[in-house]
C-alpha positions in Angstrom: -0.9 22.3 4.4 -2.3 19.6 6.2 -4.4 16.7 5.1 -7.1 15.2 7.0 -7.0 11.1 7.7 -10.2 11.4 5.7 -8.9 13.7 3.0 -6.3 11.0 2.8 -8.8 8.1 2.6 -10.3 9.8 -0.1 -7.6 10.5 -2.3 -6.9 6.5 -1.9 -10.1 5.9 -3.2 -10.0 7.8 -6.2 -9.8 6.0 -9.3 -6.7 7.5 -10.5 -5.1 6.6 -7.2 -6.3 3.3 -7.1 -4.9 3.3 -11.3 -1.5 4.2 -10.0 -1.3 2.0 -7.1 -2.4 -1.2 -9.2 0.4 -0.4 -11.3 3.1 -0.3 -8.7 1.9 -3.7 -6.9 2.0 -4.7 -10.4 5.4 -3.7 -11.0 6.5 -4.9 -7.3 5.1 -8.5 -8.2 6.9 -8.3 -11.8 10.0 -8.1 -10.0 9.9 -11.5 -8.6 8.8 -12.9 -12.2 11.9 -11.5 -13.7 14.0 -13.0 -11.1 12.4 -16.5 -11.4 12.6 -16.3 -15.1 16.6 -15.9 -14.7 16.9 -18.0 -12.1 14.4 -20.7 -13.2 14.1 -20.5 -16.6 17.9 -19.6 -17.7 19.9 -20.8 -14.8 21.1 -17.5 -13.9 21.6 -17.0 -10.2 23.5 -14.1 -8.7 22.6 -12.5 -5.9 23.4 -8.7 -6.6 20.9 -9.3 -9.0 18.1 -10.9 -6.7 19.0 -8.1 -4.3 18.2 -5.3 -7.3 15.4 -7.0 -8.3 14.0 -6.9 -4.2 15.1 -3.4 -4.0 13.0 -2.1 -6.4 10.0 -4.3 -5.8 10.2 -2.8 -1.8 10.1 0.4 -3.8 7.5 -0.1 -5.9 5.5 -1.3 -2.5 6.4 1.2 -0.6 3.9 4.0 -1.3 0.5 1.3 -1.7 1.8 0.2 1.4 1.9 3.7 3.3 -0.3 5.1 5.4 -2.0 8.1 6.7 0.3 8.0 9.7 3.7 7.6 7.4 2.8 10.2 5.2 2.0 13.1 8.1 5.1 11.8 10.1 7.7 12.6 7.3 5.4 15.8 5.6 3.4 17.7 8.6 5.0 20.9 7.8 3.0 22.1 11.3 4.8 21.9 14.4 
């Protein structure tokens, strides 16, 4: 199955979609609150745990941040 760059655009337009990706930029930006909140707030500083926190705001970023092109390069099932 193959989706169209306008099938695509679409689905990113859809209010569910755009529901879903608030969320996640949500949850990407929350990521940096809980790190300043250790760092700032309760003097805690440790780097495995800024890396975690970066890790999974990248993560939560990486899908709102995809596009057409990403998604067909890693599922075009048509050769």
């Amino acid at each position: 199955m193959t989706i169209s760059p306008e099938e695509f655009a679409e689905w990113q337009q859809h209010p569910v979609t755009e529901w879903v990706m608030k969320a996640m930029l949500g949850h990407a930006e929350a990521q940096k609150s809980i790190w300043a909140e250790l760092a700032w707030e309760k003097g805690h500083v440790d780097t495995q745990t800024l890396t975690e926190a970066r890790v999974r705001s990248h993560c939560y970023l990486a899908i709102p941040e995809s596009s057409y092109e990403d998604w067909k390069a890693i599922n075009d099932t048509e050769a």
